[in-house]
N, C-alpha and C positions, 0 to 999 in steps of 0.2 A: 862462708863467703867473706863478710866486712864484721870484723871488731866492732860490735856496738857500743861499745863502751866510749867509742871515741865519737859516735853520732848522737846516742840517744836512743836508738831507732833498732828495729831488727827489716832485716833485711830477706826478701822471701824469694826464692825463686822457683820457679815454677817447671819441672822436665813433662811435659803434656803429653808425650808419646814413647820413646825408648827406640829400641830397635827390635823388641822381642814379638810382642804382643799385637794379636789382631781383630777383628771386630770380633771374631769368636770367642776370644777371650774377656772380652770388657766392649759393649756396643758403642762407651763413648769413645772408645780410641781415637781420636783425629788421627788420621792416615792420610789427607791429601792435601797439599801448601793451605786450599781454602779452609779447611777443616779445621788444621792445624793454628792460622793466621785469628780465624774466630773464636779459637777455645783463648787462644794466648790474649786478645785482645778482651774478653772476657774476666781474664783470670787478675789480670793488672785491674779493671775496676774491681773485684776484688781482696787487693794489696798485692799481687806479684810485684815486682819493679825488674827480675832478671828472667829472660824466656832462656832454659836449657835446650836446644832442638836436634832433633834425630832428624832427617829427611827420609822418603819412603816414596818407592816406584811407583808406576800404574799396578802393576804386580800388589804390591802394599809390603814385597820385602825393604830392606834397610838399602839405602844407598847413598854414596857419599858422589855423587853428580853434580857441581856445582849447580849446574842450571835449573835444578829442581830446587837447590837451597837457595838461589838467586829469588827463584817464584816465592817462596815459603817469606824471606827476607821483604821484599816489595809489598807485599800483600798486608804485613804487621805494619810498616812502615804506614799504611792508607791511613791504619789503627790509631797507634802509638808511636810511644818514644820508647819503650822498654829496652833494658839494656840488653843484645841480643848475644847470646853463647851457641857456639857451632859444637856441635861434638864429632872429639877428633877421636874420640874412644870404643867406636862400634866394632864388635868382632867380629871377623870371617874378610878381612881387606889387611892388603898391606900396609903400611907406614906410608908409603910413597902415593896409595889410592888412599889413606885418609886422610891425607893433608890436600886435597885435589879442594876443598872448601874455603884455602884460605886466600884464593884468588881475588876472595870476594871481601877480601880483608876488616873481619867481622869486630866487633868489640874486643870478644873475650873468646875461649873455644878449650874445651876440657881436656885434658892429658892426663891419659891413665898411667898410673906408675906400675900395674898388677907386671909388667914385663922387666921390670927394673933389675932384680937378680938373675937373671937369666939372660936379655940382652939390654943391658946399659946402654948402646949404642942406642937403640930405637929411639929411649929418650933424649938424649942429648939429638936428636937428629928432630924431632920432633916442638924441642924446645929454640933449640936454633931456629927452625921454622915459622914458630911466632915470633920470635923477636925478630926476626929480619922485617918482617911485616907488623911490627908495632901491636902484637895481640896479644892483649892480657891471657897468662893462661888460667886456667882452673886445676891444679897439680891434684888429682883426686887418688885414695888409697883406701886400704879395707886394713891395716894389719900395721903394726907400729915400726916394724922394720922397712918399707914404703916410706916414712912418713920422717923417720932417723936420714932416710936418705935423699929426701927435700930440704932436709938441712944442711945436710952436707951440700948439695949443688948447690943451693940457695948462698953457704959461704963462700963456695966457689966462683961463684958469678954466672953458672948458668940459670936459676933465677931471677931474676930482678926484682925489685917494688915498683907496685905492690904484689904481695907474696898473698896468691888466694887458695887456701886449702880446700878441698872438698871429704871430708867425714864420712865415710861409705862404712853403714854398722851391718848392714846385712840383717841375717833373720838369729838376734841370740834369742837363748834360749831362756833364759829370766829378766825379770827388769835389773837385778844386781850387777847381771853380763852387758847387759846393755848399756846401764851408765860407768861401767868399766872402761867397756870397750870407746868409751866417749871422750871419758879424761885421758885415760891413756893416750889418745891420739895427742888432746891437747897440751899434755905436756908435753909433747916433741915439736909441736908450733915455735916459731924461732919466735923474737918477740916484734911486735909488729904486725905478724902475720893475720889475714883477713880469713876465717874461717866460716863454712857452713857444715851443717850435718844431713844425710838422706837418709834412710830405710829407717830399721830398729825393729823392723814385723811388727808381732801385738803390743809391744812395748812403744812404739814410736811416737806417740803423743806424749806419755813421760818422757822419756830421753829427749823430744822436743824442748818440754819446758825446762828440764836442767842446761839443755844449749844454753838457753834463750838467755839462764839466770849467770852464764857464765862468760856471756857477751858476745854470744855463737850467734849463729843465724840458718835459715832452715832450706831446705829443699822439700816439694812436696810435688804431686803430680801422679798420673797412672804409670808413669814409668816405674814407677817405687811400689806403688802400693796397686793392687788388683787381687778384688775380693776373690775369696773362695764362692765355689757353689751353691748358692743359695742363700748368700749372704748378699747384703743391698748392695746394688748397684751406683756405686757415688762416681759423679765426676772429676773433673779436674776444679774447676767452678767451686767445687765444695770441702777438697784438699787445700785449696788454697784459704776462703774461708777458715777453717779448722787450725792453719796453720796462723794467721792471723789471729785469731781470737786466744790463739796459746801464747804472744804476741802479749796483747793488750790485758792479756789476765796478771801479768806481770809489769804491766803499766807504762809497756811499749808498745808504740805506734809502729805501724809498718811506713818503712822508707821510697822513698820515691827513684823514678832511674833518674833523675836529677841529683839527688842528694847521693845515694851509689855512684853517680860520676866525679861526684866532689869527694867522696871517699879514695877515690882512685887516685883523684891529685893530692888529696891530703899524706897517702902512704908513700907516692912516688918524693915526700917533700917538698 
């Protein structure tokens, strides 16, 4: 998400739902705006300061409905000030149904690059779509040629500042792969650019604190992580915790969505 280096602070943000997973899979899924509105408002006391949000039908599959994300948005708002992220990223919809969210012309809202070599259009179609509407995006990727080509758009003027990366490591298979796959990305970060990292599997609490040491910042939530069978049952509430105290073990404070918004003006200059 945000260069800590230039705050002090790390920066946490919290994805509480996803679009996958359902009570069968993790009982604390929040799956309904209320659900949702009290895990995130929760997770900021905490330390979250950025809510990532999927929205999710009466059904409880994914949907990108404004007026479901309108309820989910109002409901945090009773809460907090958290800096709020639409995701524009959910699979099985078009480009043109997953931008149906940004009517509601949110902070920030995620852009996956995974379709980048294959239809470049989507993104520039997708990135045009927040800028028109003033919404920071979250340029998120898995794989270093994704992240080569944030840079490139980035010179090119279809990103703007500030430039927020999102670190998607997936499930490697050693901690070695893990913090591999981590610098890797950020050596392709342009300079400037606001970085966070998600997953890592078992390895994700270290690959956290090597973020954390490199002036990264973290994502944490059930979207990311959802215990195997018979393994304990954690929340978001306590993801976030975890990520926090991986934070302050390194003699960082977690940032406020005030101080995150001042980051945003600090990058835009």
């Amino acid at each position: 998400m945000v260069q800590g280096k230039r705050s002090g602070k790390t920066v946490v943000m919290v994805a509480p739902t996803g679009s996958r997973y359902m009570k069968v899979d993790h009982p604390a899924i929040p799956l309904s705006p209320r659900e949702i509105a009290e895990d995130v408002a929760a997770c900021v006391e905490a330390g979250a300061s950025v809510a990532h949000l999927h929205a999710r039908g009466p059904d409880g599959r994914s949907t990108q409905d404004p007026e479901v994300y309108r309820e989910i948005i109002e409901r945090i708002r009773e809460r907090t000030d958290v800096v709020i992220q639409l995701s524009i990223g959910a699979k099985g919809f078009t480009v043109d149904e997953a931008l149906r969210p940004l009517v509601l012309e949110p902070e920030m809202a995620s852009l996956p690059m995974r379709n980048v070599a294959t239809q470049p259009e989507e993104v520039h179609q997708m990135a045009a779509a927040m800028k028109l509407r003033g919404v920071v995006p979250s340029v998120d990727g898995s794989t270093v040629e994704m992240f080569e080509a944030v840079g490139a758009m980035h010179r090119d003027g279809v990103f703007s500042d500030p430039l927020c990366l999102g670190f998607i490591l997936g499930e490697p298979a050693t901690r070695e792969d893990a913090e591999a796959r981590l610098r890797s990305f950020a050596a392709t970060a342009p300079a400037g650019a606001l970085w966070w990292c998600a997953k890592g599997g078992a390895f994700a609490a270290e690959v956290a604190a090597v973020a954390v040491g490199m002036g990264g910042h973290l994502r944490a939530g059930l979207e990311d992580v959802v215990p195997a069978p018979g393994a304990p049952a954690v929340g978001n509430v306590e993801l976030v915790k975890r990520a926090a105290a991986i934070a302050r073990a390194q003699g960082r404070e977690t940032a406020t969505a005030a101080e995150v918004r001042a980051m945003f003006r600090a990058a835009r200059g």
